[in-house]
VEXLUM-942661 format. One record per residue (C-alpha): x, y, z. Coordinates in steps of 0.25 Angstrom, whole numbers, plus 5000, padded with zeros to 4 digits. Layout:
<nodes>
XYZ;...
</nodes>
This chain:
<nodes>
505949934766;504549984762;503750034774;502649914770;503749834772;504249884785;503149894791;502849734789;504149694795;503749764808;502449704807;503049574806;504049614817;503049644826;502249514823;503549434826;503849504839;502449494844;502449324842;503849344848;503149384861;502149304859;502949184862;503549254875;502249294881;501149204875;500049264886;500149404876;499249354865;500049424855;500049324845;499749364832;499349514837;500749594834;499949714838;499949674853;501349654854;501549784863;500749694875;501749604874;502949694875;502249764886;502149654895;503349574890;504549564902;505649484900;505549434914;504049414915;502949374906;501549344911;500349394918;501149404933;502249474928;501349564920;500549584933;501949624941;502249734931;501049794929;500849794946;501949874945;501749964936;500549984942;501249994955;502450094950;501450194944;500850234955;501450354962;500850284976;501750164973;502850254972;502450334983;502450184992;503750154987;504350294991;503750255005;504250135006;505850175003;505550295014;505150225025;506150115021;507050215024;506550255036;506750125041;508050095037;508650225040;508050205055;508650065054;510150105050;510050235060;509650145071;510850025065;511750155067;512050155052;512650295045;512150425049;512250465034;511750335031;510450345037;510250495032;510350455019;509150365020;508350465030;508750565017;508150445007;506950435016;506550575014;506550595000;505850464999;504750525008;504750665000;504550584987;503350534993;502850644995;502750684981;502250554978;501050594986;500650724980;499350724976;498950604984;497950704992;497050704981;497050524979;496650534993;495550634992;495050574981;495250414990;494450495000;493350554991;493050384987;493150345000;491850445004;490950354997;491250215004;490050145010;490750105023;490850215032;491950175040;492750165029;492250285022;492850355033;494150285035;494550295021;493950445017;494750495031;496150415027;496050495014;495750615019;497150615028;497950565018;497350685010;497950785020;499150695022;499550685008;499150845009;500150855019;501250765013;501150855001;501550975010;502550905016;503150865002;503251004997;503851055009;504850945009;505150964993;505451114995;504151164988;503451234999;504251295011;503851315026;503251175026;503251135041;503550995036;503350935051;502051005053;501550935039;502150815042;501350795055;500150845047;500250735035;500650615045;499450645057;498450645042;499250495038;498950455053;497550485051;497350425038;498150305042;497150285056;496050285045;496650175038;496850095051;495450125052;494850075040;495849945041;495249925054;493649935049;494049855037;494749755046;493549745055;492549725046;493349625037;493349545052;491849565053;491649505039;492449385043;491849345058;490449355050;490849265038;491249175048;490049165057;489249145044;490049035041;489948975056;491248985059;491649025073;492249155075;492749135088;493648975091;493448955106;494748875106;494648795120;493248795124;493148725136;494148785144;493948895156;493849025155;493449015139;492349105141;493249215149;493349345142;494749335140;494649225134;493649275123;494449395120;495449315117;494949215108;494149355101;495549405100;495949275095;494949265084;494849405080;496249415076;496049285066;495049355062;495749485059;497049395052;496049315044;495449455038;496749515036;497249385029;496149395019;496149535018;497849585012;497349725009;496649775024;497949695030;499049765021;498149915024;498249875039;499749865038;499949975030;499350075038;499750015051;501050045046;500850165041;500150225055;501450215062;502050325053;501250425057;501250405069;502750395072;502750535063;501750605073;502550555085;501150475088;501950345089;503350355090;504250235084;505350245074;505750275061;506150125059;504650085062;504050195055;504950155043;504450025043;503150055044;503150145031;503850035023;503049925027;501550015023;502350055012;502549905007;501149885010;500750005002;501649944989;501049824991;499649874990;499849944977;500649844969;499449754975;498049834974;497149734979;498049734992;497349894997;496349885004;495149954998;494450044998;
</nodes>
């Protein structure tokens, strides 16, 4: 065959298969424009044609090319392991068994650690933005969390070259101890702002409501004795300030889901600097439970709280 004549039956091959297409995924628009057929090859899937299954797929791309989703998942399979090796030691499960996982745990743990390299200088540059936020308190809750996790990740980076064999004479306890007192500190932070945020989200709710006229507190039982006692006015504060603190954290996902996050989160540190003894179980749990959370947060960006 001629090249002029080659070259028209791949034209009219590709015109064929872009109607072909056409017909499956109607939304493309490709009718008549054979030059867009890649759009449609793209975002074909024999399973899933549309705008939701387009949003799954590019959610997790999104989601798997990021070296902090990776670094979430790493987390959740180690404390995963924590937890079940602490389960099946205390089920009296096999000696070997169990040293396996605890053997799994640690290299999950050192490949985290690599994940995080570098991570000292996001923070930095976390904390360098948060200088110029108008509310003070948060100003300084946000620009001292970053600044801990700087030293902490500056510390985990140690730790990981001595674990890997790169540097010798690491006194890995001693850097250790260092890296979690910084993740406490950055952690209290957190709690901290959590708790402004909280309180002033609460504040803007009990004035929206005495705008409107509606009662803030609901004397239930007016006429009995002893209404005006002061037990019986704490209580009913009690009463009505944690409505108000559900209500606000119902309408708010992103404050609730950092609360539990870090709430989580504090009992590892605490544990690992003999602040709060508990067990490897409970510390295992926690970490996989802030680690869902943390997941959840990056597959879903308008669930972290910002800024």
């Amino acid at each position: 065959l001629s090249d002029s004549t080659r070259v028209g039956s791949y034209a009219h091959a590709h015109f064929e298969f872009a109607s072909s297409l056409q017909q499956v995924c109607p939304k493309e628009g490709c009718r008549g424009n054979p030059g867009s057929v890649y759009v449609v090859v793209r975002r074909f899937s024999p399973f899933v044609c549309g705008a939701e299954g387009e949003e799954t797929m590019d959610s997790w791309v999104r989601f798997n090319a990021q070296s902090q989703a990776k670094e979430r998942i790493f987390r959740a399979a180690q404390y995963a392991c924590t937890f079940l090796g602490h389960m099946l030691q205390k089920n009296g499960a096999s000696a070997e068994l169990v040293a396996r996982i605890k053997q799994l745990e640690a290299h999950l743990s050192l490949g985290r650690k690599l994940f995080r390299l570098g991570n000292s200088v996001d923070s930095l540059e976390a904390a360098k933005r948060a200088i110029h936020l108008s509310d003070m308190v948060l100003r300084f809750c946000i620009t001292v969390s970053h600044l801990n996790r700087v030293m902490y990740f500056a510390c985990d980076n140690i730790l990981w070259a001595g674990r890997s064999g790169l540097v010798r004479h690491v006194d890995l306890n001693k850097w250790g101890q260092r890296s979690f007192r910084y993740y406490l500190f950055a952690l209290i932070m957190n709690l901290s702002r959590d708790a402004y945020e909280l309180k002033l989200l609460m504040e803007h709710e009990t004035c929206g409501k005495q705008q409107k006229g509606t009662p803030v507190l609901e004397a239930d039982g007016g006429g009995r004795e002893g209404m005006h006692s002061s037990t019986r006015q704490l209580m009913l504060h009690l009463q009505v300030q944690l409505r108000l603190l559900c209500h606000v954290l119902r309408g708010n996902p992103p404050l609730l889901l950092d609360i539990l996050k870090n709430a989580c989160d504090i009992f590892i540190p605490l544990d690992k600097l003999g602040l709060y003894r508990t067990n490897a179980g409970f510390v295992g749990l926690c970490g996989l439970t802030s680690s869902v959370l943390s997941i959840l947060t990056i597959l879903q960006p308008w669930l972290k709280l910002k800024p």
